[in-house]
C-alpha positions, 0 to 999 in steps of 0.5 A: 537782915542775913535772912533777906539778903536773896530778896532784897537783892533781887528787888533792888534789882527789879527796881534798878532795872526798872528806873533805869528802862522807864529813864532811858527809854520814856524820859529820854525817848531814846530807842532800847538798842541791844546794847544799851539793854545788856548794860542796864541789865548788867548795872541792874544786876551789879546793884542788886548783887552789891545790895544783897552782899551787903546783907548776906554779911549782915552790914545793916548801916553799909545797906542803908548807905549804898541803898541811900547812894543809889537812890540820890543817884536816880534822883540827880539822873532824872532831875537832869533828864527832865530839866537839863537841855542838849546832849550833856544832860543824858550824860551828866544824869547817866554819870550823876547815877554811876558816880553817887552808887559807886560813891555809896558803895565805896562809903559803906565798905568806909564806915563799916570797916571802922565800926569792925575796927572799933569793935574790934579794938574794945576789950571784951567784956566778961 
Protein backbone atom coordinates (compact mmCIF):
# COMPACT_ATOMS: atom_id res chain seq x y z
CA UNK A 1 0.00 0.00 0.00
CA UNK A 2 3.24 2.49 0.42
CA UNK A 3 3.27 2.46 -3.42
CA UNK A 4 -0.17 3.91 -3.51
CA UNK A 5 -0.18 6.31 -1.07
CA UNK A 6 -0.08 9.52 -3.83
CA UNK A 7 -3.23 7.91 -5.43
CA UNK A 8 -5.24 6.84 -2.97
CA UNK A 9 -4.84 10.16 -1.59
CA UNK A 10 -5.73 11.98 -4.49
CA UNK A 11 -8.82 9.94 -5.02
CA UNK A 12 -10.22 10.11 -1.62
CA UNK A 13 -9.98 13.47 -2.40
CA UNK A 14 -11.78 13.97 -5.57
CA UNK A 15 -14.38 11.95 -4.16
CA UNK A 16 -14.56 13.93 -0.84
CA UNK A 17 -14.47 17.06 -3.00
CA UNK A 18 -17.08 15.66 -5.13
CA UNK A 19 -19.67 14.19 -2.41
CA UNK A 20 -19.37 17.05 -0.67
CA UNK A 21 -20.00 20.01 -3.85
CA UNK A 22 -23.11 17.35 -5.05
CA UNK A 23 -24.50 17.54 -0.99
CA UNK A 24 -24.29 21.21 -0.56
CA UNK A 25 -24.81 22.44 -3.66
CA UNK A 26 -27.57 19.92 -5.25
CA UNK A 27 -29.12 18.61 -1.85
CA UNK A 28 -29.29 21.20 -0.29
CA UNK A 29 -29.65 23.97 -3.04
CA UNK A 30 -27.81 26.39 -1.14
CA UNK A 31 -25.56 29.02 -3.83
CA UNK A 32 -21.43 27.77 -3.60
CA UNK A 33 -20.56 31.24 -2.14
CA UNK A 34 -16.57 31.52 -2.15
CA UNK A 35 -16.17 30.69 1.01
CA UNK A 36 -18.05 27.68 1.34
CA UNK A 37 -15.89 26.58 -1.90
CA UNK A 38 -12.21 27.06 0.16
CA UNK A 39 -13.76 25.12 3.05
CA UNK A 40 -14.77 22.16 0.89
CA UNK A 41 -11.71 22.36 -0.91
CA UNK A 42 -9.57 22.67 2.34
CA UNK A 43 -11.59 19.28 4.04
CA UNK A 44 -11.47 17.80 0.85
CA UNK A 45 -7.59 18.12 0.82
CA UNK A 46 -7.50 17.40 4.60
CA UNK A 47 -9.03 13.93 3.80
CA UNK A 48 -7.06 13.16 1.27
CA UNK A 49 -3.67 14.11 2.83
CA UNK A 50 -4.83 11.95 5.93
CA UNK A 51 -5.92 8.88 3.66
CA UNK A 52 -2.69 9.04 1.69
CA UNK A 53 -0.14 9.21 5.26
CA UNK A 54 -1.91 6.83 6.40
CA UNK A 55 -0.81 4.75 3.35
CA UNK A 56 2.61 6.22 2.78
CA UNK A 57 3.40 4.64 6.55
CA UNK A 58 2.17 1.46 5.44
CA UNK A 59 -0.94 1.51 8.45
CA UNK A 60 -3.29 -0.81 6.03
CA UNK A 61 -6.29 -1.48 8.97
CA UNK A 62 -5.78 2.46 10.40
CA UNK A 63 -6.76 3.17 6.15
CA UNK A 64 -9.60 1.03 6.27
CA UNK A 65 -10.85 2.67 9.83
CA UNK A 66 -10.60 6.19 8.72
CA UNK A 67 -11.65 5.43 5.08
CA UNK A 68 -14.86 3.34 6.85
CA UNK A 69 -15.33 6.89 9.34
CA UNK A 70 -15.40 9.10 6.16
CA UNK A 71 -17.91 7.03 4.43
CA UNK A 72 -20.32 6.44 7.66
CA UNK A 73 -19.79 10.33 7.73
CA UNK A 74 -21.38 11.11 4.19
CA UNK A 75 -23.80 8.42 4.67
CA UNK A 76 -25.56 10.32 8.12
CA UNK A 77 -24.74 13.99 6.22
CA UNK A 78 -26.90 12.93 3.37
CA UNK A 79 -29.47 10.96 5.37
CA UNK A 80 -30.13 14.39 7.41
CA UNK A 81 -30.08 16.31 4.43
CA UNK A 82 -32.55 14.58 2.40
CA UNK A 83 -34.73 13.40 5.47
CA UNK A 84 -34.32 16.12 8.40
CA UNK A 85 -36.70 19.45 8.26
CA UNK A 86 -35.67 23.03 8.97
CA UNK A 87 -32.04 24.74 9.42
CA UNK A 88 -30.82 22.01 11.89
CA UNK A 89 -30.73 19.50 9.79
CA UNK A 90 -27.81 21.19 7.33
CA UNK A 91 -25.94 21.54 10.41
CA UNK A 92 -26.66 18.28 12.16
CA UNK A 93 -25.28 16.60 8.57
CA UNK A 94 -22.37 18.96 8.29
CA UNK A 95 -21.22 17.84 12.20
CA UNK A 96 -22.34 14.19 11.66
CA UNK A 97 -19.49 14.11 8.69
CA UNK A 98 -16.91 16.02 10.71
CA UNK A 99 -17.46 14.51 13.90
CA UNK A 100 -17.39 10.62 12.51
CA UNK A 101 -13.86 11.34 10.10
CA UNK A 102 -12.27 12.82 13.01
CA UNK A 103 -13.68 9.93 15.25
CA UNK A 104 -12.26 7.50 12.15
CA UNK A 105 -8.86 9.25 12.42
CA UNK A 106 -8.49 9.43 15.71
CA UNK A 107 -9.59 5.52 16.15
CA UNK A 108 -7.09 4.62 13.60
CA UNK A 109 -3.95 6.19 15.25
CA UNK A 110 -5.85 4.24 18.57
CA UNK A 111 -5.56 0.86 17.15
CA UNK A 112 -2.46 1.15 15.20
CA UNK A 113 -0.71 2.25 18.07
CA UNK A 114 -1.65 -0.83 20.07
CA UNK A 115 -0.78 -3.20 17.16
CA UNK A 116 2.94 -1.32 17.29
CA UNK A 117 3.01 -1.73 20.92
CA UNK A 118 1.99 -5.17 20.89
CA UNK A 119 4.53 -6.12 18.01
CA UNK A 120 6.73 -4.53 19.87
CA UNK A 121 6.50 -6.20 23.07
CA UNK A 122 6.80 -9.79 21.56
CA UNK A 123 10.14 -11.08 21.85
CA UNK A 124 11.73 -11.57 18.40
CA UNK A 125 11.91 -14.84 16.83
CA UNK A 126 15.26 -16.43 15.58
Amino acid sequence: MNANYKTLGVLVMSITLFLLLLGVGVLLDQPLTTSNVVTIIAYGLAAGLFAGALAFLNLKIGVIIFLIGLAIGFFEMFRSFLFASGEFGDLAGLLSLFIFTAFGLVLAVVVEGIRYFIAKSKPPTT
